[in-house]
N, CA, C and O atoms as a Tripos MOL2 file, in Angstrom:
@<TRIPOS>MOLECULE
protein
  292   291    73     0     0
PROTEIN
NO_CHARGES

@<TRIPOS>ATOM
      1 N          10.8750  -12.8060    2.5030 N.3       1 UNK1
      2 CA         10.9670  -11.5430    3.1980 C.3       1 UNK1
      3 C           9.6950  -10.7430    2.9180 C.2       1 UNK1
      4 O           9.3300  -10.6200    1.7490 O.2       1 UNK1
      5 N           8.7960  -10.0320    4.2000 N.am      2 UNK2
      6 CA          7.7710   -9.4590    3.5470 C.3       2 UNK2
      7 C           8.3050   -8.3790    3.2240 C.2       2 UNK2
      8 O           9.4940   -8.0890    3.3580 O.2       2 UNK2
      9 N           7.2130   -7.5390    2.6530 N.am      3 UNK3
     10 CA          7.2810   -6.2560    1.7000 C.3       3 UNK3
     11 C           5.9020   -5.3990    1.9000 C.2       3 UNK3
     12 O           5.0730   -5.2840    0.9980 O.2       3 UNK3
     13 N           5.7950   -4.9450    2.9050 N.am      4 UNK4
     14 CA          5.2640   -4.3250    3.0980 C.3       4 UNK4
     15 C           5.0670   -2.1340    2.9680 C.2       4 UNK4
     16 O           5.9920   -1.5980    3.5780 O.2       4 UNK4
     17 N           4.4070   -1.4490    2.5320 N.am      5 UNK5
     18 CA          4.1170    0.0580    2.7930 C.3       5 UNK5
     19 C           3.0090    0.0090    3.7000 C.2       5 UNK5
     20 O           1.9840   -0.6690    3.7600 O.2       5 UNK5
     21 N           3.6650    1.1960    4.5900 N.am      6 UNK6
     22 CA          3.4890    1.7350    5.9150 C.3       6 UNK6
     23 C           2.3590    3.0330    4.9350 C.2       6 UNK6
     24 O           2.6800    3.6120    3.8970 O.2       6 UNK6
     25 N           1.1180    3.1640    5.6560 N.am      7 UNK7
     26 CA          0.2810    4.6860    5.0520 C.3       7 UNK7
     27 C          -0.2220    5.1250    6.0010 C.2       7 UNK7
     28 O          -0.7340    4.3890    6.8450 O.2       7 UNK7
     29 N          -0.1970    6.8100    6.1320 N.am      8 UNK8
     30 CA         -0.6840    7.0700    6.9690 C.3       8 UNK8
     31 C          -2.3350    7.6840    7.0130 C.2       8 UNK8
     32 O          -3.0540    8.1110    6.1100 O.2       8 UNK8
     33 N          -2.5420    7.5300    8.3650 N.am      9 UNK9
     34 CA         -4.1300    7.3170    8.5550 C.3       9 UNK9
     35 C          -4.9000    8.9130    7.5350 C.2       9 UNK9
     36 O          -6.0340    8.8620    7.0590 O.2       9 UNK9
     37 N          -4.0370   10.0940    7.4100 N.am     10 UNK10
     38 CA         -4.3560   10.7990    6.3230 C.3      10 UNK10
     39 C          -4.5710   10.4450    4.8640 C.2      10 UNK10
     40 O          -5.1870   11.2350    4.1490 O.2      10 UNK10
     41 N          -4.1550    9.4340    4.4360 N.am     11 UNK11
     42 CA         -4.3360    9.1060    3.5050 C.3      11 UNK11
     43 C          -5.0940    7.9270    2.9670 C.2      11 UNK11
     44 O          -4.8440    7.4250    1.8710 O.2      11 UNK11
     45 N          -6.2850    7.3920    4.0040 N.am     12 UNK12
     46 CA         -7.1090    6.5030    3.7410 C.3      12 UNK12
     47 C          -8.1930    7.6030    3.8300 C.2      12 UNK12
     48 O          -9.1140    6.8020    3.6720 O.2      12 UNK12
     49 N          -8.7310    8.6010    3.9350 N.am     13 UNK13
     50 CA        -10.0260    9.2410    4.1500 C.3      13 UNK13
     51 C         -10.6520    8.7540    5.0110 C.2      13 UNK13
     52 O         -11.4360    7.9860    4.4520 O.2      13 UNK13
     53 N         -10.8440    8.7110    6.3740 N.am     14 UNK14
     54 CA        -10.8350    8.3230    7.6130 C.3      14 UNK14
     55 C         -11.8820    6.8100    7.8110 C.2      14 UNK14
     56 O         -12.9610    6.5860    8.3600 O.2      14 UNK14
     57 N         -11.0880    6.1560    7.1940 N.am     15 UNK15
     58 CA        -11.2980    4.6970    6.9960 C.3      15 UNK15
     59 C         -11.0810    4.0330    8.3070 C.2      15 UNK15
     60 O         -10.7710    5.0020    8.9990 O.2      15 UNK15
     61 N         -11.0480    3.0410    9.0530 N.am     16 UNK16
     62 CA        -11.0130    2.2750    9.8540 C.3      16 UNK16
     63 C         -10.6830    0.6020    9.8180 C.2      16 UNK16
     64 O         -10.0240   -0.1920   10.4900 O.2      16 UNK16
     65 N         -11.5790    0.5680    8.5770 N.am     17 UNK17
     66 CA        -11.4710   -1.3750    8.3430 C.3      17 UNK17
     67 C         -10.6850   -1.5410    6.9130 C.2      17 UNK17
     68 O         -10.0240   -0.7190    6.2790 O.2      17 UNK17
     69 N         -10.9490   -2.6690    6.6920 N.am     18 UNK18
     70 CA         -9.5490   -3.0670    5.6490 C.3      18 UNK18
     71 C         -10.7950   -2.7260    4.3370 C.2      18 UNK18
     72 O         -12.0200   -2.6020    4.3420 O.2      18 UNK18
     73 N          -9.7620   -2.6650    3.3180 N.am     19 UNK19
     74 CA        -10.7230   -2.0690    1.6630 C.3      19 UNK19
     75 C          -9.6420   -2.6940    0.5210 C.2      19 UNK19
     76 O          -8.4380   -2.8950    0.6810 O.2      19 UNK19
     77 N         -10.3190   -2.8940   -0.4710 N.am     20 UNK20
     78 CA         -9.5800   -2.9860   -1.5230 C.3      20 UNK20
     79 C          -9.2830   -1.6250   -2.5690 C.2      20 UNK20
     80 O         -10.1310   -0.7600   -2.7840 O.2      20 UNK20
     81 N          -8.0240   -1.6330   -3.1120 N.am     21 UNK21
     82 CA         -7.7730   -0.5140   -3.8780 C.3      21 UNK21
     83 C          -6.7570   -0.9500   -5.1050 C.2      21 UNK21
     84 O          -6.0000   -1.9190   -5.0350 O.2      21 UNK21
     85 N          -6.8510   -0.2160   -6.0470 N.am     22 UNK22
     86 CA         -5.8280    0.2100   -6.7260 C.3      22 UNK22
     87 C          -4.7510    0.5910   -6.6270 C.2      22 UNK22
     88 O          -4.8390    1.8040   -6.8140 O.2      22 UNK22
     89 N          -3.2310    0.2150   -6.3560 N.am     23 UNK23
     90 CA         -2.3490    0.8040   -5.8270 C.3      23 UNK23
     91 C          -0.8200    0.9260   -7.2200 C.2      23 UNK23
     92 O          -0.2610    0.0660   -7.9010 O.2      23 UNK23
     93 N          -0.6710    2.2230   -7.1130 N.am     24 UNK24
     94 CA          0.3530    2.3120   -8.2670 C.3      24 UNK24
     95 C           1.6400    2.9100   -7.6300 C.2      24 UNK24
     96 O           1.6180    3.8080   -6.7880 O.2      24 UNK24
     97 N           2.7160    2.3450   -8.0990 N.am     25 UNK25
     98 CA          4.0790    2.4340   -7.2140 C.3      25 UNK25
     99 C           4.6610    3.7030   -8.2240 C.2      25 UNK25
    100 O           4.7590    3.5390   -9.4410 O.2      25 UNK25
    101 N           4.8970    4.5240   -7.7880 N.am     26 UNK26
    102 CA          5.3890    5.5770   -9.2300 C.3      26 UNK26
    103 C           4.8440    5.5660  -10.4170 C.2      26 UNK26
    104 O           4.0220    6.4410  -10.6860 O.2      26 UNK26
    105 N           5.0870    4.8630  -11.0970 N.am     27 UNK27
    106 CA          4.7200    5.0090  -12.4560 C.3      27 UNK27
    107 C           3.9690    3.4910  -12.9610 C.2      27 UNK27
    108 O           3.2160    3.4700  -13.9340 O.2      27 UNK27
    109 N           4.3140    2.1680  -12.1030 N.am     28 UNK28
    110 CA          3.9480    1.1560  -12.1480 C.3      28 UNK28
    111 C           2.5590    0.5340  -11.5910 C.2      28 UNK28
    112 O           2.1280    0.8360  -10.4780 O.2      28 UNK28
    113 N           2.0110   -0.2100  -12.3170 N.am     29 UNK29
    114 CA          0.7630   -0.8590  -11.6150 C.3      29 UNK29
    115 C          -0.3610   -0.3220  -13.1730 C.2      29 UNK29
    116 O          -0.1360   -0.1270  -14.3670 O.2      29 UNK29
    117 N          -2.0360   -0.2380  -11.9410 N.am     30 UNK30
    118 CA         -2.2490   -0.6300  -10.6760 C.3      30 UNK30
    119 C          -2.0300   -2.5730  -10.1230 C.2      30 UNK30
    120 O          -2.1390   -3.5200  -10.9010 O.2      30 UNK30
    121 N          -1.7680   -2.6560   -8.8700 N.am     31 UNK31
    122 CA         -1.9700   -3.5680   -8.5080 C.3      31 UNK31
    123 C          -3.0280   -3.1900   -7.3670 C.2      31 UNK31
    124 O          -3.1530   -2.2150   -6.6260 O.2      31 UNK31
    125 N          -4.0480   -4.9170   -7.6280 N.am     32 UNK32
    126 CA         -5.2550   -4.4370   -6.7990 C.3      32 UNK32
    127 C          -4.2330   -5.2890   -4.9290 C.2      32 UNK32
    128 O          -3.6180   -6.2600   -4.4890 O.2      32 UNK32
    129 N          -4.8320   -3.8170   -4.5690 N.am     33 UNK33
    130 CA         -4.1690   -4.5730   -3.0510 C.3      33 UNK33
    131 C          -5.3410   -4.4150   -1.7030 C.2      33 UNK33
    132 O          -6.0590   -3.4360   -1.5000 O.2      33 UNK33
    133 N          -5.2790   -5.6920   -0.8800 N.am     34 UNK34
    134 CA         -5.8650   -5.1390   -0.1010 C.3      34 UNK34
    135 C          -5.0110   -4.1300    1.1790 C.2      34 UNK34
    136 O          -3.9050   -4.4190    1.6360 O.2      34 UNK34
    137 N          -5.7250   -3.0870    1.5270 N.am     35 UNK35
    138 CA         -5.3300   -1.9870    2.6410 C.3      35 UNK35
    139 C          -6.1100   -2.1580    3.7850 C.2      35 UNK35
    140 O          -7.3350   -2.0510    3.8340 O.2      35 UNK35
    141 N          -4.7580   -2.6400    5.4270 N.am     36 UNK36
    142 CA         -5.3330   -3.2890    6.1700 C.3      36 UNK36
    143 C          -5.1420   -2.5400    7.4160 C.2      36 UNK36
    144 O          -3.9830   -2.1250    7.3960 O.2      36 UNK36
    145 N          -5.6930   -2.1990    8.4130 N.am     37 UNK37
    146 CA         -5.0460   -1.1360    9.3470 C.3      37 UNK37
    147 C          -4.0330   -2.0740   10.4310 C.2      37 UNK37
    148 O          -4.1800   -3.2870   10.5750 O.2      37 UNK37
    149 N          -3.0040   -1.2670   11.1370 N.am     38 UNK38
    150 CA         -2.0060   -2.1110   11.2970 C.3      38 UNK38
    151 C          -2.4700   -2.1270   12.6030 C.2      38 UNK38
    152 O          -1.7750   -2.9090   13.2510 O.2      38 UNK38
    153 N          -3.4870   -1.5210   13.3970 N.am     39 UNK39
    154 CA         -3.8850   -2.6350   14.9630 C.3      39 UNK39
    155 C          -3.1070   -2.4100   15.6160 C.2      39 UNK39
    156 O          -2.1590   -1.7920   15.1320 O.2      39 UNK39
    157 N          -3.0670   -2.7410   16.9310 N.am     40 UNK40
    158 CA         -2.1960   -3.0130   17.9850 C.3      40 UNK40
    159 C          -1.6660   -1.1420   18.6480 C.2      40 UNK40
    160 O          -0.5490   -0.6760   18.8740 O.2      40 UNK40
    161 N          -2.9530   -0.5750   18.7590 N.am     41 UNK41
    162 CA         -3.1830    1.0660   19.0530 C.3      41 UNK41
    163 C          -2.8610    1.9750   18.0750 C.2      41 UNK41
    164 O          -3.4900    3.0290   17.9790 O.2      41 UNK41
    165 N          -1.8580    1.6630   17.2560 N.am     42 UNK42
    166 CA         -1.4680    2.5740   16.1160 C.3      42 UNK42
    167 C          -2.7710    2.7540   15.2360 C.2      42 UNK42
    168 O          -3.7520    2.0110   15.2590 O.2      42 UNK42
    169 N          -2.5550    4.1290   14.2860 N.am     43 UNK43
    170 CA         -3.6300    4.7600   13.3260 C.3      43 UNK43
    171 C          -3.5240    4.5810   12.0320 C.2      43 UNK43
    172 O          -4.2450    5.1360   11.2020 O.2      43 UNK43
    173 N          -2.3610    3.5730   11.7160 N.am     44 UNK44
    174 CA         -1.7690    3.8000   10.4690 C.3      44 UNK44
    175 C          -2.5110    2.3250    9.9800 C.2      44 UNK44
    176 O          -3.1350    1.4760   10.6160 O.2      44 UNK44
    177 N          -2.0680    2.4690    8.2980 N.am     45 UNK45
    178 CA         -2.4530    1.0960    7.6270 C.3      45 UNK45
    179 C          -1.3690    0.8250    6.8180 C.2      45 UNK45
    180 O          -0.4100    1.5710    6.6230 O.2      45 UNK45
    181 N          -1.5610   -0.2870    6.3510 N.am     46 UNK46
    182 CA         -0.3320   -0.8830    5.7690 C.3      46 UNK46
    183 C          -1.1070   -1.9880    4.0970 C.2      46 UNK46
    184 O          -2.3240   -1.9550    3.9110 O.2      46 UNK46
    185 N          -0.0470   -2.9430    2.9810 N.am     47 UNK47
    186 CA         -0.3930   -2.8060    2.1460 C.3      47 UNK47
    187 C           0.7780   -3.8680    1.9980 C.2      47 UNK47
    188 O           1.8500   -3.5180    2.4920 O.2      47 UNK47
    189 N           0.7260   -5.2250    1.3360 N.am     48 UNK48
    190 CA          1.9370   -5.6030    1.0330 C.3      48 UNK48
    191 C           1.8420   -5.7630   -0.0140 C.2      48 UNK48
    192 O           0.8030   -5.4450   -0.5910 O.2      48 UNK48
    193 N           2.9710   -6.3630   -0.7170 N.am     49 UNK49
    194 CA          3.2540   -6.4680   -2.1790 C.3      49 UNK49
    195 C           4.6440   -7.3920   -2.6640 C.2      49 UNK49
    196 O           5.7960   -7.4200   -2.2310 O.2      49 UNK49
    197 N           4.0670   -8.0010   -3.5870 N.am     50 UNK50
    198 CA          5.1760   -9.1820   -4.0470 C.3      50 UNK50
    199 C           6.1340   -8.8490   -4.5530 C.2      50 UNK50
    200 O           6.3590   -7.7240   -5.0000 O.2      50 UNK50
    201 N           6.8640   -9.7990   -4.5610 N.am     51 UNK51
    202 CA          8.2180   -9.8290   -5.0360 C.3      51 UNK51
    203 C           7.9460   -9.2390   -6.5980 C.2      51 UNK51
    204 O           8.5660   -8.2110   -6.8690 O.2      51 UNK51
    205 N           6.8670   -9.9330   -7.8910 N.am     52 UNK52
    206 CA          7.0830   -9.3770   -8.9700 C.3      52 UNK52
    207 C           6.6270   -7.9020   -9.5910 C.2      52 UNK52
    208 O           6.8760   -7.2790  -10.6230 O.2      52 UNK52
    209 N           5.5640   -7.6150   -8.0150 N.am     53 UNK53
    210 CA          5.3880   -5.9130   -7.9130 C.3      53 UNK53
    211 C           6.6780   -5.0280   -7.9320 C.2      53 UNK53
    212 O           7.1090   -4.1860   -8.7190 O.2      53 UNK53
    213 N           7.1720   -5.6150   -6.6180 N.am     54 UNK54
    214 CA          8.3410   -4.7370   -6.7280 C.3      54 UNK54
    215 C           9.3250   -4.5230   -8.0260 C.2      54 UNK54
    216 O           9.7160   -3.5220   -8.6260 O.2      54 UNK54
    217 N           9.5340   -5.8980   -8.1730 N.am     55 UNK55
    218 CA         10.1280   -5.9460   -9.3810 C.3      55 UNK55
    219 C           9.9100   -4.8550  -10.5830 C.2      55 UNK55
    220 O          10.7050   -4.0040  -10.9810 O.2      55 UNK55
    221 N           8.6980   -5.1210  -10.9950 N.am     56 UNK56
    222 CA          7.9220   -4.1480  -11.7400 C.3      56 UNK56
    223 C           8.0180   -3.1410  -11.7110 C.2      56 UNK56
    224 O           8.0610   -2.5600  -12.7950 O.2      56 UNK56
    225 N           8.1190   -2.2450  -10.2900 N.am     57 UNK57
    226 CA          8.2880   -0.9840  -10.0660 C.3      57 UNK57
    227 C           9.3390   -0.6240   -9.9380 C.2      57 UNK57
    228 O           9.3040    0.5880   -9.7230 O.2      57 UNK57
    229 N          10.6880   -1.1330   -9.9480 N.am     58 UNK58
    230 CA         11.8490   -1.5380   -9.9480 C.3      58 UNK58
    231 C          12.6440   -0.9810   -8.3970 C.2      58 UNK58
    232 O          13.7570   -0.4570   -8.3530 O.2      58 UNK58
    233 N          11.8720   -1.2170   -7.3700 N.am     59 UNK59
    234 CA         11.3970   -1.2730   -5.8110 C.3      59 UNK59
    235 C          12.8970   -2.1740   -4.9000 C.2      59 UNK59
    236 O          13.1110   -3.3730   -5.0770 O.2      59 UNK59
    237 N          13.2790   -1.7850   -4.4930 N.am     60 UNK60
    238 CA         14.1690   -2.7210   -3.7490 C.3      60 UNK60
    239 C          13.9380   -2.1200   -1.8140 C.2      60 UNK60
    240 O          13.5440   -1.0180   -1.4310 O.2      60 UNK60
    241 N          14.3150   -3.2000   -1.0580 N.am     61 UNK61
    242 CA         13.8300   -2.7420   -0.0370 C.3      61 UNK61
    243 C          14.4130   -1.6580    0.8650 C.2      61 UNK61
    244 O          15.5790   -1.8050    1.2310 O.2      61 UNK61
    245 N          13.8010   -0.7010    1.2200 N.am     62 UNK62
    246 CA         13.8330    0.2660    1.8920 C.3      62 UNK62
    247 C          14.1890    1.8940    0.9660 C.2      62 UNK62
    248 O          14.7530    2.9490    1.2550 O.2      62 UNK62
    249 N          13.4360    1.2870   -0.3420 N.am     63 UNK63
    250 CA         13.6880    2.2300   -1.6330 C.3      63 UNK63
    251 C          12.3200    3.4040   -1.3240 C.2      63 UNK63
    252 O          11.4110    2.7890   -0.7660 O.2      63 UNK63
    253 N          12.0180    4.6640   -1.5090 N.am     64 UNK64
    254 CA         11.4040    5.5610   -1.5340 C.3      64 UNK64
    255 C          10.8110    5.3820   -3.3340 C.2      64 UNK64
    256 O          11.3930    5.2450   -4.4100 O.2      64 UNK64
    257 N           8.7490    5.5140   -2.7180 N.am     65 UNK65
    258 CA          8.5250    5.7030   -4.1800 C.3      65 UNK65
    259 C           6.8420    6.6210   -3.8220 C.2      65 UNK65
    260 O           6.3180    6.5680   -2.7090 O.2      65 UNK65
    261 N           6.4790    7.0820   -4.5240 N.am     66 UNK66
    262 CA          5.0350    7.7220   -4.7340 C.3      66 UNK66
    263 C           4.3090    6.5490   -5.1840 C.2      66 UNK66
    264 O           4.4230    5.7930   -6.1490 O.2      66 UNK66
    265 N           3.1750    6.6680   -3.7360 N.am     67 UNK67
    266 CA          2.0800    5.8440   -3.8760 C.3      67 UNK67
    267 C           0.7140    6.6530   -4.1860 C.2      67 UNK67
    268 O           0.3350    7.7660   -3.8230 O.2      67 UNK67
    269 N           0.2370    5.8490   -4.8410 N.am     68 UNK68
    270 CA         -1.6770    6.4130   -5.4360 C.3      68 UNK68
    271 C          -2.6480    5.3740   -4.8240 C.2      68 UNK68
    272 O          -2.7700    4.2590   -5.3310 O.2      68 UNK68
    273 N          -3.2330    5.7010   -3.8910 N.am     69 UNK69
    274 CA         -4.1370    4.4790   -3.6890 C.3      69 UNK69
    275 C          -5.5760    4.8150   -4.1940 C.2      69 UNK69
    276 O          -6.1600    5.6140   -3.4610 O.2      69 UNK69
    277 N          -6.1380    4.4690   -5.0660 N.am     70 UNK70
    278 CA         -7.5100    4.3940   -5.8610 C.3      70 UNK70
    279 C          -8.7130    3.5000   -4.9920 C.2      70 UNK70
    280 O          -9.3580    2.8820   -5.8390 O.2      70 UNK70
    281 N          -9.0760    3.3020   -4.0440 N.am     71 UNK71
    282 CA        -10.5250    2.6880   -3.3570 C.3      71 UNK71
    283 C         -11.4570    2.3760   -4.2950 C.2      71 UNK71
    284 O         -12.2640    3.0890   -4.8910 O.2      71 UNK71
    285 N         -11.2000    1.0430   -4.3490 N.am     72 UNK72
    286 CA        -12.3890    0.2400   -5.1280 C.3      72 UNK72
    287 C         -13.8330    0.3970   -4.6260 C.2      72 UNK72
    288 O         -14.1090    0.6140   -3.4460 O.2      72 UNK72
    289 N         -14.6710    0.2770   -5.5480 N.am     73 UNK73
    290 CA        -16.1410    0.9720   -5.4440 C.3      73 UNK73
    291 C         -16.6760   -0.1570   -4.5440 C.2      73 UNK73
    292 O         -17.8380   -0.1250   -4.1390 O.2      73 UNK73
@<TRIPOS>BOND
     1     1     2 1
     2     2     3 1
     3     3     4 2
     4     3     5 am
     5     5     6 1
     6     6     7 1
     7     7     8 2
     8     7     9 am
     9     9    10 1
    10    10    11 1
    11    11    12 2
    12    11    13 am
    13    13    14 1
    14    14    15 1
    15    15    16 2
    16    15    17 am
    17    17    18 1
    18    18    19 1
    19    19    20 2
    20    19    21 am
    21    21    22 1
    22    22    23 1
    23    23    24 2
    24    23    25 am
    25    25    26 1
    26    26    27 1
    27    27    28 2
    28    27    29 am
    29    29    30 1
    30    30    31 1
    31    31    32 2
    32    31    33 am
    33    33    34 1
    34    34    35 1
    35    35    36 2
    36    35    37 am
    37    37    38 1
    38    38    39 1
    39    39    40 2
    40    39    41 am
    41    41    42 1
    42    42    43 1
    43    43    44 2
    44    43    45 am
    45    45    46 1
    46    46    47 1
    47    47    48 2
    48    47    49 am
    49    49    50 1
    50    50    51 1
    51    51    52 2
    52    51    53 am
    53    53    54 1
    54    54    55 1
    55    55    56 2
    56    55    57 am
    57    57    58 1
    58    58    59 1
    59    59    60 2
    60    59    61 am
    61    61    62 1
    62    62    63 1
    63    63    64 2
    64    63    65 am
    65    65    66 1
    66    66    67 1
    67    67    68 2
    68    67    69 am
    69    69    70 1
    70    70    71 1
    71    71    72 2
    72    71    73 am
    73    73    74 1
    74    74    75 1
    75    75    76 2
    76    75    77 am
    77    77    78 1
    78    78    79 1
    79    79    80 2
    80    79    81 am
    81    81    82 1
    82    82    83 1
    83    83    84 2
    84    83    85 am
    85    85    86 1
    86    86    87 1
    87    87    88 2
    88    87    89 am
    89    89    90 1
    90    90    91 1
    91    91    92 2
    92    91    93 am
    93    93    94 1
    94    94    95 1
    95    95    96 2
    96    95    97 am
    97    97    98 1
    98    98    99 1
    99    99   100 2
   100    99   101 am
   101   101   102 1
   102   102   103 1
   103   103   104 2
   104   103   105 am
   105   105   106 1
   106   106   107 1
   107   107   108 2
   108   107   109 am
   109   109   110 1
   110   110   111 1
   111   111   112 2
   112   111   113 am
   113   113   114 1
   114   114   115 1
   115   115   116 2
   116   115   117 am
   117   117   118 1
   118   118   119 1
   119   119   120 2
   120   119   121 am
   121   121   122 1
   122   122   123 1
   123   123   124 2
   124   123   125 am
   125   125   126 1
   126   126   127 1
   127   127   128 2
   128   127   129 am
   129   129   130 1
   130   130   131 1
   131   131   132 2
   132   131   133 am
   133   133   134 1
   134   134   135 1
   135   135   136 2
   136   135   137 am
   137   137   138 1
   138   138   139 1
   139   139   140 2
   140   139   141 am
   141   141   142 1
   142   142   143 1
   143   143   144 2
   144   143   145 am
   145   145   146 1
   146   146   147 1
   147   147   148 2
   148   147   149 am
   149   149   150 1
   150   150   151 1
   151   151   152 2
   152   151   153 am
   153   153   154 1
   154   154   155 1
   155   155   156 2
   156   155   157 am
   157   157   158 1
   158   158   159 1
   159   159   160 2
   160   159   161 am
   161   161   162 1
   162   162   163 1
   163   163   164 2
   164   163   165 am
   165   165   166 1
   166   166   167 1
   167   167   168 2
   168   167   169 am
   169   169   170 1
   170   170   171 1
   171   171   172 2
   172   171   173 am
   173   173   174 1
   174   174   175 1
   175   175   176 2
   176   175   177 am
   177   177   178 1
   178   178   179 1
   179   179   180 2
   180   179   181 am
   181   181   182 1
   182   182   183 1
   183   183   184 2
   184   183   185 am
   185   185   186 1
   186   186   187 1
   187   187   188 2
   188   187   189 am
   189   189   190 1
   190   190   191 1
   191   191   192 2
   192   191   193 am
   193   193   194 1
   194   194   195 1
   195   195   196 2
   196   195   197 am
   197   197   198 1
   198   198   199 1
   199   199   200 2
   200   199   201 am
   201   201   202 1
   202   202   203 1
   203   203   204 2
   204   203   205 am
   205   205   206 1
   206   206   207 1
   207   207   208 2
   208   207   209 am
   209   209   210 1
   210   210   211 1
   211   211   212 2
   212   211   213 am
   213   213   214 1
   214   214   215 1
   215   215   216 2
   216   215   217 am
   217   217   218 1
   218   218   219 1
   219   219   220 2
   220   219   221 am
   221   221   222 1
   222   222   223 1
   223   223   224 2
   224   223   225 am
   225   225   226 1
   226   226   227 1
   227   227   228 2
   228   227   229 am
   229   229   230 1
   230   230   231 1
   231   231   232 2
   232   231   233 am
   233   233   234 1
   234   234   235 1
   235   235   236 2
   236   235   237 am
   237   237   238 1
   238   238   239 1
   239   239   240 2
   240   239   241 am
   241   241   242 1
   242   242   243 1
   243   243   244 2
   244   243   245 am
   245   245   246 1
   246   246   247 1
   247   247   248 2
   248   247   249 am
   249   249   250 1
   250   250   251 1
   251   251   252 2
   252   251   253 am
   253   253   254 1
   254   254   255 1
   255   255   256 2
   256   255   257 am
   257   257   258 1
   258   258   259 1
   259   259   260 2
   260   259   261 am
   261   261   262 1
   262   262   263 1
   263   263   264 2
   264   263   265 am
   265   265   266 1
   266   266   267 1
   267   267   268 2
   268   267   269 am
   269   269   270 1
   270   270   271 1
   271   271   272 2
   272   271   273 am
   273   273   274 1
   274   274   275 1
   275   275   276 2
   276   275   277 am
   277   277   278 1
   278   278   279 1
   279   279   280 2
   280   279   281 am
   281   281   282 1
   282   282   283 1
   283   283   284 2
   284   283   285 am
   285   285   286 1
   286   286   287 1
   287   287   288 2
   288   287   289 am
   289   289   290 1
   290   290   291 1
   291   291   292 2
@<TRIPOS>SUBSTRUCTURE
     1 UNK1         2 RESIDUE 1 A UNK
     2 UNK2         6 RESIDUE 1 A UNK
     3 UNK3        10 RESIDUE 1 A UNK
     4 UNK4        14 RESIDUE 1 A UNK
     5 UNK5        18 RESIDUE 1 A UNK
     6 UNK6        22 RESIDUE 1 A UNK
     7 UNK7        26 RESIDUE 1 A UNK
     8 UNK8        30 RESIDUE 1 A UNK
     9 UNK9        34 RESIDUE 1 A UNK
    10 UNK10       38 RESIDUE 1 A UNK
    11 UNK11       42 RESIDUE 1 A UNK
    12 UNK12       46 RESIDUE 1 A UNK
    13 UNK13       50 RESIDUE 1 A UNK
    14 UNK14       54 RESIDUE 1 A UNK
    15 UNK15       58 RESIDUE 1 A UNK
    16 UNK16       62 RESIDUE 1 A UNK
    17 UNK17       66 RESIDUE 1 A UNK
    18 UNK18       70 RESIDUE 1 A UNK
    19 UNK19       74 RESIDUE 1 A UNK
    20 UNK20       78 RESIDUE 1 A UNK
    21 UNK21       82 RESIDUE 1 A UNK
    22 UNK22       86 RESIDUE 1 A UNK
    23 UNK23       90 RESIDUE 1 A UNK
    24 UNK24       94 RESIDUE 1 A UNK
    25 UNK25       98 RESIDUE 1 A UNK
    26 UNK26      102 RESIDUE 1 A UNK
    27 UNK27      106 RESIDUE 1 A UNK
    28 UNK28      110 RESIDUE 1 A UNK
    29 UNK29      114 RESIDUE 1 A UNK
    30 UNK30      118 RESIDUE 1 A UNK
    31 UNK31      122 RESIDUE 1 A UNK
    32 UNK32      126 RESIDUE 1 A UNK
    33 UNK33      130 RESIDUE 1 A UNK
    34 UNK34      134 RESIDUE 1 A UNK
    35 UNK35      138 RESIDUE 1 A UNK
    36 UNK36      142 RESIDUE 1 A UNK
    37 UNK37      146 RESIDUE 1 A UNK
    38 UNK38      150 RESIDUE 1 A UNK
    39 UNK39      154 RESIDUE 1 A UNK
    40 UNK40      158 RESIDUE 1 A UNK
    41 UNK41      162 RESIDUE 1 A UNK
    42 UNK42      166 RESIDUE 1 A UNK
    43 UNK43      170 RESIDUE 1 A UNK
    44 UNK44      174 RESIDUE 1 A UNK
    45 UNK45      178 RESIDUE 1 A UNK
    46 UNK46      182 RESIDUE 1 A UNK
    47 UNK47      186 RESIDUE 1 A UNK
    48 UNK48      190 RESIDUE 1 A UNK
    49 UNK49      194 RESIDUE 1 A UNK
    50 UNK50      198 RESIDUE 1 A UNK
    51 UNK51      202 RESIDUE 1 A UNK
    52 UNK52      206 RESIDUE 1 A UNK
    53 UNK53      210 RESIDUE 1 A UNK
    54 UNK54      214 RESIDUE 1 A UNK
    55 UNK55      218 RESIDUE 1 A UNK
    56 UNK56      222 RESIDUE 1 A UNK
    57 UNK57      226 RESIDUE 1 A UNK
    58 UNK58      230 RESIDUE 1 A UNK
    59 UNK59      234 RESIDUE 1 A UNK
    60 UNK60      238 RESIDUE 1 A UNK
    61 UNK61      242 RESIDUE 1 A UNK
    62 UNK62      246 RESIDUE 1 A UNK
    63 UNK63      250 RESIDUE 1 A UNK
    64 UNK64      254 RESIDUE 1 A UNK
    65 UNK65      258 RESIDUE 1 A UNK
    66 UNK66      262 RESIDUE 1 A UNK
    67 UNK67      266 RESIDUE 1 A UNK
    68 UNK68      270 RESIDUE 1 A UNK
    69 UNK69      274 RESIDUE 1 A UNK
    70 UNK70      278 RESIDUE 1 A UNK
    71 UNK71      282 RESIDUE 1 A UNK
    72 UNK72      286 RESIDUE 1 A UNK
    73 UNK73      290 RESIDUE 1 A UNK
């Protein structure tokens, strides 16, 4: 099953192409993820994450959590 977060285009700093970042789920991480824009006319980007991320963050699907995304240099 994927596992994907939905971000919105406010919160890439008006990015366009895909980047790598730091991404911390609440209190968990970072995991380095890549951030990819989701295409197909929409403005938004998206971010998936594994099963032992979630885990980690103790994440189940369609659970609400505070994301930090950090943009690798």
């Amino acid at each position: 099953m994927p596992r994907y977060v939905v971000v919105k285009p406010e919160y890439v700093g008006g990015r366009t192409q895909a980047f790598t970042a730091d991404v911390m789920l609440n209190d968990a991480g970072p995991f380095v993820r890549k951030i990819h824009p989701w295409g197909k006319g929409s403005d938004v980007f998206f971010f998936n994450l594994t099963a032992p991320q979630c885990q980690k963050a103790g994440l189940d699907t369609n659970d609400e959590c505070i994301v930090t995304i950090t943009p690798k240099a």
